[in-house]
LOTOR-600740 format. One record per residue (C-alpha): z, y, x. Coordinates in steps of 0.02 Angstrom, whole numbers, plus 32768, in hexadecimal, padded with zeros to 4 digits. Each point is the difference from the previous one (the first is absolute). Example, Ala and Ser with C-alpha at 12.3 -4.5 7.8 and 13.67 -1.06 7.14 Angstrom:
% residues 2
<up 8186&north 7F1F&east 8267>
<up 7FDF&north 80AC&east 8045>
//
This chain:
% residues 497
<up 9352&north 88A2&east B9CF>
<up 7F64&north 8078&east 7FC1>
<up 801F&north 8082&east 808B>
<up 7F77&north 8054&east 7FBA>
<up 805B&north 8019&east 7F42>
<up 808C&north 801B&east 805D>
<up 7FBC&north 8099&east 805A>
<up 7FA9&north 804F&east 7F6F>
<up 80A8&north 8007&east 7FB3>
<up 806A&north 8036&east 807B>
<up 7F76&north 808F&east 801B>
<up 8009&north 8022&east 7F50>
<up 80C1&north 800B&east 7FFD>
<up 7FE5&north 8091&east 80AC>
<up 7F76&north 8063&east 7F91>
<up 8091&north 8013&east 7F82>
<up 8083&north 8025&east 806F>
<up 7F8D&north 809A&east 803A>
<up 7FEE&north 8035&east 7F5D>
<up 80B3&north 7FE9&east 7FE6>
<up 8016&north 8069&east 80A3>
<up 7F92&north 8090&east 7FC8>
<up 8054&north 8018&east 7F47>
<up 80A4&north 800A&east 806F>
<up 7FD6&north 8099&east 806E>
<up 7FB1&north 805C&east 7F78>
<up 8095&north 7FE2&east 7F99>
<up 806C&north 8021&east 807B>
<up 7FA2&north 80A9&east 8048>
<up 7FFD&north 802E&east 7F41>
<up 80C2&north 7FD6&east 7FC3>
<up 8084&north 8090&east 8011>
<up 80AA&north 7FC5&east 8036>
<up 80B6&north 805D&east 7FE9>
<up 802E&north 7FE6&east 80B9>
<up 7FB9&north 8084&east 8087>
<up 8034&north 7F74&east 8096>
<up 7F50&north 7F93&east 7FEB>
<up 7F7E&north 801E&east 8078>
<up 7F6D&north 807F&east 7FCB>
<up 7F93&north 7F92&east 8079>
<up 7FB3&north 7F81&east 7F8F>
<up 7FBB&north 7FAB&east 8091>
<up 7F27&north 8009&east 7FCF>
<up 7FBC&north 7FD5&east 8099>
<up 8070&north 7F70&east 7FFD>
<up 7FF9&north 7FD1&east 7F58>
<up 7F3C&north 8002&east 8023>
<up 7FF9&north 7F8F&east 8081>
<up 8076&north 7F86&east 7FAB>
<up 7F9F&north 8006&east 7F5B>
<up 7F51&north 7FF3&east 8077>
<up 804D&north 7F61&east 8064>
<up 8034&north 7FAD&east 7F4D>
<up 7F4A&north 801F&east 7FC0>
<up 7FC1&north 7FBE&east 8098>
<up 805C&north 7F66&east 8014>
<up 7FF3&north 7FE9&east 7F34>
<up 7F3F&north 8017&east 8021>
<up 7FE2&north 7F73&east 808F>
<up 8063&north 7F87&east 7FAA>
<up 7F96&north 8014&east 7F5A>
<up 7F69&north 8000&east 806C>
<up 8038&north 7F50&east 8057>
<up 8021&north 7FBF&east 7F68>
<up 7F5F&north 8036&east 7F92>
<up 7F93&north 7F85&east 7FAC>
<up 80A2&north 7FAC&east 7FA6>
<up 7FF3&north 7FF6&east 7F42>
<up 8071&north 7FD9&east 7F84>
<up 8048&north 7F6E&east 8054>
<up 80A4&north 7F9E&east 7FCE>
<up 807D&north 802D&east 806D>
<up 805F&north 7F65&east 8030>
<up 80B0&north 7FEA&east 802D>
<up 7FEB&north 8009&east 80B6>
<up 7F9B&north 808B&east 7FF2>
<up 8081&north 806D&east 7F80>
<up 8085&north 7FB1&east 8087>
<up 7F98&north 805E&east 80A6>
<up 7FD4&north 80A6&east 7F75>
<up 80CE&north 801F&east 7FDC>
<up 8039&north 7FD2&east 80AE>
<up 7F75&north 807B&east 805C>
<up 8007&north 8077&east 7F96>
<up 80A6&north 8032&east 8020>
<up 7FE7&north 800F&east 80BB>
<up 7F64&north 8058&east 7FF8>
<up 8038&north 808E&east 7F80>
<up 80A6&north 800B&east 804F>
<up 7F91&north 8035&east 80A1>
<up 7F98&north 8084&east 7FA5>
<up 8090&north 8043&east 7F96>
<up 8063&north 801D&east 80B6>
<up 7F84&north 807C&east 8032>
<up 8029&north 808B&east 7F99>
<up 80BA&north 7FF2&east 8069>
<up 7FA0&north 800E&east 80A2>
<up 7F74&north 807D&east 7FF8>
<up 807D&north 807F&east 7F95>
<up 80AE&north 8026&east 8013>
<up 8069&north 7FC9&east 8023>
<up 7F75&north 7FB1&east 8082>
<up 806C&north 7F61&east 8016>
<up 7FD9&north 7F73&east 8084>
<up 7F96&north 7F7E&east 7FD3>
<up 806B&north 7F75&east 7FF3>
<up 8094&north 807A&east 7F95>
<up 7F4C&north 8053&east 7F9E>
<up 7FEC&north 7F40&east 7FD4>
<up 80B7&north 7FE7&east 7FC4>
<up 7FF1&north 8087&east 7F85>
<up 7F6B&north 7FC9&east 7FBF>
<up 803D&north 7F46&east 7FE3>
<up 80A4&north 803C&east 7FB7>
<up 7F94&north 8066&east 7F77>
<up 7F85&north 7F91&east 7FCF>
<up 8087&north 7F61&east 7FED>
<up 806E&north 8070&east 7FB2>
<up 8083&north 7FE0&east 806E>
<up 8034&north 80C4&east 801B>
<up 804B&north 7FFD&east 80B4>
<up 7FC6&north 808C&east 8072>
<up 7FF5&north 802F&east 80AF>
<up 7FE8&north 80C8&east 7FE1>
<up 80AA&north 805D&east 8017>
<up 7FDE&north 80A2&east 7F97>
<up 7F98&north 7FFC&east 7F5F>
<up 800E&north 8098&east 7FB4>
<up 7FB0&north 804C&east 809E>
<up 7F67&north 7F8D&east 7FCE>
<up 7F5D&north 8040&east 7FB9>
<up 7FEF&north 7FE2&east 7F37>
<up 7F6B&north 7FA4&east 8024>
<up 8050&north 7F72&east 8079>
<up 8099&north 7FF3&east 7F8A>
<up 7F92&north 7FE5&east 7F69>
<up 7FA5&north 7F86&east 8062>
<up 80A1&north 7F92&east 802A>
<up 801F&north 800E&east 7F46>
<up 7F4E&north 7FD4&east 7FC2>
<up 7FF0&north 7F6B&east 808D>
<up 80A7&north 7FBF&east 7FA9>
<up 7FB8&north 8016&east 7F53>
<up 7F62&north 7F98&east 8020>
<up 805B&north 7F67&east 8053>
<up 8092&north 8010&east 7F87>
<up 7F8A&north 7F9F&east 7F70>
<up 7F99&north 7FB6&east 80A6>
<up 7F45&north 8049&east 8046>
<up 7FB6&north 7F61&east 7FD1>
<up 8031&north 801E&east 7F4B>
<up 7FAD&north 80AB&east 800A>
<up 7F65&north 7FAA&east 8061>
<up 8004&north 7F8C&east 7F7C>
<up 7FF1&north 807E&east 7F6E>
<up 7F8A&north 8060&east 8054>
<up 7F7F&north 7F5B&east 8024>
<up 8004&north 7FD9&east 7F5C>
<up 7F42&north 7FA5&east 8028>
<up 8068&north 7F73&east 805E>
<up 801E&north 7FBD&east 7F57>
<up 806A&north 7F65&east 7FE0>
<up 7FF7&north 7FD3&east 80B3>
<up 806C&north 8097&east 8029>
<up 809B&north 7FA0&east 7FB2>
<up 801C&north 7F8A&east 8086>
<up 8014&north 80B2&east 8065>
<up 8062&north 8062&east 7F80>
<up 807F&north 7F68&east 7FF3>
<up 7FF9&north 7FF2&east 80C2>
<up 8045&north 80B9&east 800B>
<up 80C5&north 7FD8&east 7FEF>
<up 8038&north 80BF&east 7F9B>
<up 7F85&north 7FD6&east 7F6A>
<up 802F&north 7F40&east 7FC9>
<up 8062&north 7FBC&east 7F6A>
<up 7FEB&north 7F66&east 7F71>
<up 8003&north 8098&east 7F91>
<up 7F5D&north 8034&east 8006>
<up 7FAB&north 7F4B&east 7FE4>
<up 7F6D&north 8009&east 7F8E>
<up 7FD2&north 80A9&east 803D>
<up 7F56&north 8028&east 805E>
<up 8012&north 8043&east 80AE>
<up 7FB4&north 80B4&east 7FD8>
<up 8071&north 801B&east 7F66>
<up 80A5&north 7FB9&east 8080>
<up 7FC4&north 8089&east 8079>
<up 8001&north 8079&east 7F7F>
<up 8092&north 7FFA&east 7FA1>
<up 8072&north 7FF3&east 80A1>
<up 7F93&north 808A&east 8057>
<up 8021&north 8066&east 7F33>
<up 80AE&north 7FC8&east 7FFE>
<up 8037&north 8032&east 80C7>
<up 7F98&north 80B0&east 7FCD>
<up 8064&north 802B&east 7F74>
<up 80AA&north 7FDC&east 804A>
<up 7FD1&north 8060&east 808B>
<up 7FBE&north 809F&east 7F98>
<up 80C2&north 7FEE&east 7F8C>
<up 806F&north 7FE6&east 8099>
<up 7F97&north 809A&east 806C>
<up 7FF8&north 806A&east 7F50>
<up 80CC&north 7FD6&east 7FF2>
<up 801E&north 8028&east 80BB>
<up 7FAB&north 80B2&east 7FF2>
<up 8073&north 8027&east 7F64>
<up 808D&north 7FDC&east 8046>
<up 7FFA&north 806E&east 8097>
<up 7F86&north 7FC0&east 806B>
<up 7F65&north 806C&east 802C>
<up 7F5C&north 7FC4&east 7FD0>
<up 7FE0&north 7FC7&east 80C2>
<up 80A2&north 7FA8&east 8008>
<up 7FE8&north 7FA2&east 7F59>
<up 7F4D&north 7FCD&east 8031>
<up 803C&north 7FB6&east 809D>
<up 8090&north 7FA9&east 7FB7>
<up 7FC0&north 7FBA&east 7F62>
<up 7F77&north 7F9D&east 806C>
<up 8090&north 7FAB&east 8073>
<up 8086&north 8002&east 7F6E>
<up 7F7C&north 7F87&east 7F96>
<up 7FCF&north 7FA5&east 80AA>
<up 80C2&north 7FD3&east 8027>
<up 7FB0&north 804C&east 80AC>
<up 807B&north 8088&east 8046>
<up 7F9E&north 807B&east 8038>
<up 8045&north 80AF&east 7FE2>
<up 7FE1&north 80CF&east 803A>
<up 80AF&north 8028&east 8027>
<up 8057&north 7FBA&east 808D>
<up 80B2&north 7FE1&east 7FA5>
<up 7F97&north 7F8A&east 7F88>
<up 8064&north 801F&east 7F67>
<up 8084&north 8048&east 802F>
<up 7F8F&north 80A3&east 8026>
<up 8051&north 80A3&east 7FB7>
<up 7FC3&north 801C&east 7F4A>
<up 7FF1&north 7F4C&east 7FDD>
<up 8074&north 7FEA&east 7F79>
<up 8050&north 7F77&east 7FA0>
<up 7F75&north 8001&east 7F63>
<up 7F7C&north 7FE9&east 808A>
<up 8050&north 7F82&east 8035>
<up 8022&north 7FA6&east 7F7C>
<up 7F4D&north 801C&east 7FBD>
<up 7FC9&north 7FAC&east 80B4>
<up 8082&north 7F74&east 7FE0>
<up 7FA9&north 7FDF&east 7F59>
<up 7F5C&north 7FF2&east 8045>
<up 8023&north 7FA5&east 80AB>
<up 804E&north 7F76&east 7F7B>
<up 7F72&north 7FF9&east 7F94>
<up 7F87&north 7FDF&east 80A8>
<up 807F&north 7F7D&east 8025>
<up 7FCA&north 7F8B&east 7F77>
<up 7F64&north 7FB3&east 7FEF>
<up 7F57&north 805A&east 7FE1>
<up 7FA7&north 7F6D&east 7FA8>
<up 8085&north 7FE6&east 7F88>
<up 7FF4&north 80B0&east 7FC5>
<up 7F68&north 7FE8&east 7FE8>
<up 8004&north 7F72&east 7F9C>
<up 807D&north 8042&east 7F86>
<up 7F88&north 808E&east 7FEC>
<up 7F78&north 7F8E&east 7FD8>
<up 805F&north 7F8C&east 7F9E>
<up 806A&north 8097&east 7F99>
<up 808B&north 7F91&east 8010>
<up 809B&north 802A&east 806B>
<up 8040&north 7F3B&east 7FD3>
<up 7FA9&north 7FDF&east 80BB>
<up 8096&north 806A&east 805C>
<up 807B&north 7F99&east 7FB0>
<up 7FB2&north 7F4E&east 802F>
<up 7FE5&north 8065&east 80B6>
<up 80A0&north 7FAF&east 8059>
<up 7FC6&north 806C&east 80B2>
<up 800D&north 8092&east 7FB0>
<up 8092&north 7FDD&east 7FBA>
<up 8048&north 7FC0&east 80A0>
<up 7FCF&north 80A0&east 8058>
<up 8068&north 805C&east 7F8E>
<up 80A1&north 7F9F&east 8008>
<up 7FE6&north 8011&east 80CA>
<up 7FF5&north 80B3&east 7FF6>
<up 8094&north 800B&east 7F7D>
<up 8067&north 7F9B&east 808B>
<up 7FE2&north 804E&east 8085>
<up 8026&north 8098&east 7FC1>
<up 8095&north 7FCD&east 7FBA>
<up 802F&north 7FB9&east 80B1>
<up 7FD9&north 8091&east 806E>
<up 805B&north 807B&east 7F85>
<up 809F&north 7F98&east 8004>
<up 7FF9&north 7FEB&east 80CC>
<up 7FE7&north 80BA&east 7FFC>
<up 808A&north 8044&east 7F93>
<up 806F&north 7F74&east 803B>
<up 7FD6&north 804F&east 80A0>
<up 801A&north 80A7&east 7FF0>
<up 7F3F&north 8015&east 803E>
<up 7FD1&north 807D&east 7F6C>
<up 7FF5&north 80B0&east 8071>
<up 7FC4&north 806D&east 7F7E>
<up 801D&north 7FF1&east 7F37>
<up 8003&north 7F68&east 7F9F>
<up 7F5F&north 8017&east 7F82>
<up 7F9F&north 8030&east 8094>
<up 801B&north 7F7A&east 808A>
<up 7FF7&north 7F85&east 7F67>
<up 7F57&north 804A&east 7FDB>
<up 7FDF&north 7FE2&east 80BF>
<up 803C&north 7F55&east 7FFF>
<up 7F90&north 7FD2&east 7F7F>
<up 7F77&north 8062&east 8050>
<up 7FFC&north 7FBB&east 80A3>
<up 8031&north 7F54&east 7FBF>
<up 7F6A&north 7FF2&east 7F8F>
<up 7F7D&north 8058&east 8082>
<up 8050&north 7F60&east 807C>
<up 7FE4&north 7F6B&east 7F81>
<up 7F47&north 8057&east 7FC6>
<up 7FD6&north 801C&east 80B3>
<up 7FD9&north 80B3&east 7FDA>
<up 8077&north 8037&east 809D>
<up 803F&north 80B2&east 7FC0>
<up 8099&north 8037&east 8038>
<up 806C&north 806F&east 7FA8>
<up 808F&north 7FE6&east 805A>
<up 8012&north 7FA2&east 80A9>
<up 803C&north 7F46&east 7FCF>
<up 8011&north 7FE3&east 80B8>
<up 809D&north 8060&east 7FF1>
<up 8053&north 7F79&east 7F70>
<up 8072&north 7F84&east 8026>
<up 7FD9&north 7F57&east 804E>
<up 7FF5&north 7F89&east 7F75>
<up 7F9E&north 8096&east 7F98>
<up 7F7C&north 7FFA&east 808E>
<up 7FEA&north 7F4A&east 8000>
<up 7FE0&north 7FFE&east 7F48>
<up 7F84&north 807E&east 8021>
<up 7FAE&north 7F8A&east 8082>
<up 8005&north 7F7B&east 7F86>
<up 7F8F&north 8089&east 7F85>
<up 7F85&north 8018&east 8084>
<up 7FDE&north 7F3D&east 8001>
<up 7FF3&north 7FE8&east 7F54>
<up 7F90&north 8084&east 7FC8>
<up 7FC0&north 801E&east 7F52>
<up 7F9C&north 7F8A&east 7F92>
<up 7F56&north 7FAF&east 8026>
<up 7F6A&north 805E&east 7FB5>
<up 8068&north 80B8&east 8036>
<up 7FD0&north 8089&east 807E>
<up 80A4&north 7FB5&east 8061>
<up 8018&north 7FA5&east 8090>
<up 808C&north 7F78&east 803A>
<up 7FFC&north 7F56&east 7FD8>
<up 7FDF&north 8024&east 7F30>
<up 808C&north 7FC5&east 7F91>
<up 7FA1&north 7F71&east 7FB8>
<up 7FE8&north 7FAB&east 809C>
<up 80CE&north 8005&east 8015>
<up 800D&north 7FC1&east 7F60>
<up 7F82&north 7F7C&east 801C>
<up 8050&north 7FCC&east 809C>
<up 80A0&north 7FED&east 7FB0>
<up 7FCD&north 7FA1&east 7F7A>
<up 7FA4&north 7F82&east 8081>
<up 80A8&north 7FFE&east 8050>
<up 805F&north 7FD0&east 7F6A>
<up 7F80&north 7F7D&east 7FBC>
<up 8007&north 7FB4&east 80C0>
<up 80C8&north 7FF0&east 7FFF>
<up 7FEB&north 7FA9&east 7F58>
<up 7F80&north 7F71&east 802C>
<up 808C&north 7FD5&east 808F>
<up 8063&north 7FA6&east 7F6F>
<up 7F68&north 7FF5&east 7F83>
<up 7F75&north 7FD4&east 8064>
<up 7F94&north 7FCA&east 7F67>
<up 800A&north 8092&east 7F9B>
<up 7F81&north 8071&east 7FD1>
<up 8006&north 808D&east 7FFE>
<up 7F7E&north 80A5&east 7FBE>
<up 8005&north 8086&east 8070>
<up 7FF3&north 80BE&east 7F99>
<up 7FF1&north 80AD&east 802A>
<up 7FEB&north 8090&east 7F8B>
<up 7FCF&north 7F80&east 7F81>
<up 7F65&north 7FAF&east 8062>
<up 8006&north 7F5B&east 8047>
<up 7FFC&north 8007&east 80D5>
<up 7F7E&north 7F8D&east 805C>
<up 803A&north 7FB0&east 8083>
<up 7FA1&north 8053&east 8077>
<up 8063&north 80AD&east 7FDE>
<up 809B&north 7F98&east 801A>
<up 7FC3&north 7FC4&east 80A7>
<up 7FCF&north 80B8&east 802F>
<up 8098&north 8047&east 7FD1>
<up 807A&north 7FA7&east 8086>
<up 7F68&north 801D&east 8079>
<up 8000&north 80BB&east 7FF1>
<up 80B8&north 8008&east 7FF7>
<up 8016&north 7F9A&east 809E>
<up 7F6B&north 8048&east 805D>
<up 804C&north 80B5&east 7FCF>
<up 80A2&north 7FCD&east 8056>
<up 7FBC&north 7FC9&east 808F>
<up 7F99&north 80A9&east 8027>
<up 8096&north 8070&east 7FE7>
<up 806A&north 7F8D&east 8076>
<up 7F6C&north 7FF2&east 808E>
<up 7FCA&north 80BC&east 7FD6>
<up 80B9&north 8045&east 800B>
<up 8016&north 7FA4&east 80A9>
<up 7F48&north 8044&east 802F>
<up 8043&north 80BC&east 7FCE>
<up 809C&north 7FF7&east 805A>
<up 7FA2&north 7FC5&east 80AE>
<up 7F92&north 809B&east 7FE6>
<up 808E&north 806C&east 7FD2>
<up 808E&north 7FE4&east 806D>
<up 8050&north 80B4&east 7FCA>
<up 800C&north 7FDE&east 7F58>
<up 8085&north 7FAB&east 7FA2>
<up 7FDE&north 7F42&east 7FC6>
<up 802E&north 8046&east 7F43>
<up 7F6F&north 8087&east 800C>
<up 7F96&north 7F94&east 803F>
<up 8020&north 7F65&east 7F7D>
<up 7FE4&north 806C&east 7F60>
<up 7F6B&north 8065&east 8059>
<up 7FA9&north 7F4C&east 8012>
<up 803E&north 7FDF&east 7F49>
<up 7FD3&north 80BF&east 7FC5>
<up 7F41&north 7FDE&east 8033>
<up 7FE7&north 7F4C&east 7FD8>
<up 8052&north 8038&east 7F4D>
<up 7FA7&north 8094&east 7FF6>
<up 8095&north 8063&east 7FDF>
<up 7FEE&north 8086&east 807E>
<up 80B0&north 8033&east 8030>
<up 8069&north 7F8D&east 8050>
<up 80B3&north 8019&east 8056>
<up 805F&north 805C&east 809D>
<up 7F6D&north 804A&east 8067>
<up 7F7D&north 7FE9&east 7F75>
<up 8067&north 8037&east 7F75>
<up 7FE1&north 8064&east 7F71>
<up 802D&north 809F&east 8052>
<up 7FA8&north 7FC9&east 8098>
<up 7F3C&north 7FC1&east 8038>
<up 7FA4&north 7F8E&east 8057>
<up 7FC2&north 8081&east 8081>
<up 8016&north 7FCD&east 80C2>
<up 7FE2&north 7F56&east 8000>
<up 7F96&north 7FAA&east 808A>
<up 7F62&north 7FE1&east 7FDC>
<up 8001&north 7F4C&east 8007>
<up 8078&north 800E&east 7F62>
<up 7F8A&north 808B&east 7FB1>
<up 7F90&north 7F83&east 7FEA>
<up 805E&north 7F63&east 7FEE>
<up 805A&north 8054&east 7F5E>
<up 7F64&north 8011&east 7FAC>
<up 7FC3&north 7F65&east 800B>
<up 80A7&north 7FC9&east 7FB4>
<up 7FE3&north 808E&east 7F7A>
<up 7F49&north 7FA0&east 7FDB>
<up 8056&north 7F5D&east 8009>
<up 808C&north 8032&east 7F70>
<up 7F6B&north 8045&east 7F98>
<up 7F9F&north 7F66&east 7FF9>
<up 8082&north 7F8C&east 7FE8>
<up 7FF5&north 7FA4&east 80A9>
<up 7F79&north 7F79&east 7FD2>
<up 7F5F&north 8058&east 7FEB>
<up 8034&north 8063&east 80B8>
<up 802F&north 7F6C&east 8041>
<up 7F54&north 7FA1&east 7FC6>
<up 7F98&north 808C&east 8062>
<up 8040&north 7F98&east 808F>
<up 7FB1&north 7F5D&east 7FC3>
<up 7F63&north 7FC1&east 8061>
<up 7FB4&north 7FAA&east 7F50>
<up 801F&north 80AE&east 7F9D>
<up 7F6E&north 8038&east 8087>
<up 7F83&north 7F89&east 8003>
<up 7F59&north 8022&east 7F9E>
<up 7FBD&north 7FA2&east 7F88>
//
């Protein structure tokens, strides 16, 4: 590996996380908000040491890395650049937590900042709205930049790495897709980067319209967009004055960051909407959500569940059903509550996820469908060994090296839920083997909420700190996709050359 490349750009990716850091407390010093209950402290001293520490870290990893040029960056390289990168800005963005209020631990500071910057939305502080502006617009703005990835932003920043930045850019798992072929890396960075801006400005513009105040809809349009979680109100959703054309209007958008970026894109490019119909994941995606609504509804009214009227807990149900299969992790009413079966269909969203190329987590639709598909071919070369057969997905041919990867992430994903589960229950002998099950499946999902003692109307906070930092690392781990984590651990991905 060029440790030296490697260096410059994880100094370069700390540089703009201090920037990032500074346009958050002036925003949030500067931004009026409708609810008296925030902190007046906005934390300077703190926020000044943070920002200083970023800079300075930023700084001597530039300076370590000086004298590179425009060199290609090669796989291992873009492989060590993703991996890192995560760690090392999840430690910088953790010290806002620490040095302000709510002045958390180390280890729980660290757990925040992991769960914003993978989007995965679970949280160890008990009262929000007691927060300063400028630490709940940071949550919000950490979730917003690794909703469409840092490395995507580093990438569209360094525009001077030039064609050797694609190796990186296609390394970074939230910005991929066939449907973006043909296009050079700096126009791919910008029309996602364009694209994720705009959505963000309609959905925030929407929110504020339709009740929220101008705080509230800047806070919730940058984690609505991310499928992230993050909120200002500790009810989630189900906060007083959130009403059933906000939600809606969030349902709309948490959707539309289900489906893939790139293929948005490409319609855009192309002026053609004929690509959505020849896109079988997105198509897949809906008839998922469309059953599992369906499903839950029926177990509910079937079991008397509904407590308050119908239009509204079927707005709910659709709420909190799409915010689980998006990986968003609002709440707007507490599914931990539903009936057995509607739970485990819930737990079944949280695996799935949305499609590959979104802001969401889970295991993406089109590797499901993929696997299935490998499944069926398999079962049908038991009594027709010699046919051939061409393996499609959303119209493109699939190499057999993605076929190969897909049973390998599938299987390796199993395994670290079943060893991590086991690992959280030995840690946490007080807390019930359900709440500890879908907290390991929560993080490595990126979901955020998970059942019982972690539910939706419940945190993360009090957990030892062997599992504050174990949970992050599963967090990272869901992010990346398993492989490129698990290559950090690789003595060849190390050696120079």
């Amino acid at each position: 590996m060029n440790t030296r490349l490697v260096s410059r750009s994880l100094g370069i990716l700390l540089l703009l996380l201090a920037v990032a850091m500074v346009a958050c407390f002036v925003a949030g010093s500067l931004l009026p908000t409708a609810s008296e209950e925030h902190s007046r402290d906005t934390g300077l001293v703190g926020w000044l040491i943070a920002v200083g520490a970023t800079l300075l870290g930023g700084g001597v990893l530039v300076y370590i890395g000086r004298g590179m040029g425009n060199e290609r960056i090669l796989r291992k390289d873009a492989i060590g650049i993703v991996g890192l990168a995560w760690f090392v800005c999840s430690l910088f963005a953790a010290l806002p937590y620490g040095l302000c209020e709510p002045r958390l631990s180390a280890t729980e500071a660290l757990f925040e900042g992991v769960s914003g910057l993978t989007t995965t939305g679970a949280t160890v502080i008990t009262d929000l709205q007691s927060l300063p502006k400028t630490i709940l617009l940071w949550r919000s703005l950490t979730q917003w930049l690794g909703g469409m990835g840092i490395l995507a932003m580093f990438v569209l920043v360094l525009s001077s790495l030039g064609a050797s930045g694609l190796t990186l850019f296609r390394t970074e798992t939230s910005a991929h897709g066939q449907d973006l072929a043909g296009a050079t890396l700096r126009h791919m960075a910008q029309w996602l980067w364009m694209l994720y801006v705009f959505l963000t400005l309609i959905c925030g513009v929407g929110m504020w319209l339709l009740g929220m105040s101008a705080f509230q809809a800047i806070n919730h349009a940058m984690t609505t967009v991310a499928t992230a979680g993050f909120g200002t109100e500790n009810a989630s959703f189900g906060a007083p004055g959130f009403g059933l054309g906000l939600k809606l209007w969030t349902i709309l958008f948490m959707f539309l960051s289900g489906i893939s970026l790139p293929l948005y894109v490409a319609m855009l490019r192309k002026r053609s909407v004929r690509l959505l119909k020849q896109h079988e994941e997105t198509w897949v995606f809906i008839g998922i959500l469309a059953v599992l609504v369906s499903l839950i509804m029926a177990i509910r009214l079937s079991s008397g569940d509904f407590s308050d009227g119908e239009l509204e807990e079927t707005v709910n149900t659709l709420f909190n059903v799409v915010s689980i299969l998006t990986t968003t992790g609002y709440a707007s009413s507490d599914y931990d509550l539903w009936p057995p079966l509607a739970k485990a269909l819930i737990l079944g969203a949280m695996i799935v996820g949305g499609c590959a190329g979104s802001t969401a987590g889970g295991l993406k639709v089109s590797r499901m469908l993929l696997w299935l598909r490998l499944l069926r071919m398999e079962i049908r070369r038991i009594y027709r060994p010699n046919e051939v057969v061409l393996l499609k997905l959303n119209g493109h041919q699939v190499p057999a090296a993605a076929r190969g990867q897909t049973f390998i992430i599938l299987t390796t994903a199993m395994a670290i839920t079943a060893f991590s589960s086991g690992l959280l229950l030995a840690l946490e002998p007080d807390q019930s083997a359900m709440g500890c099950v879908s907290a390991v499946v929560a993080c490595l999902m990126n979901i955020g909420p998970a059942f019982a003692e972690f539910g939706p109307s419940k945190n993360f906070a009090g957990l030892s700190t062997t599992s504050n930092l174990l949970l992050p690392v599963l967090m990272i781990v869901g992010r990346l996709e398993y492989l490129a984590v698990l290559a950090l651990f690789s003595k060849n991905l190390w050696r120079r050359y």
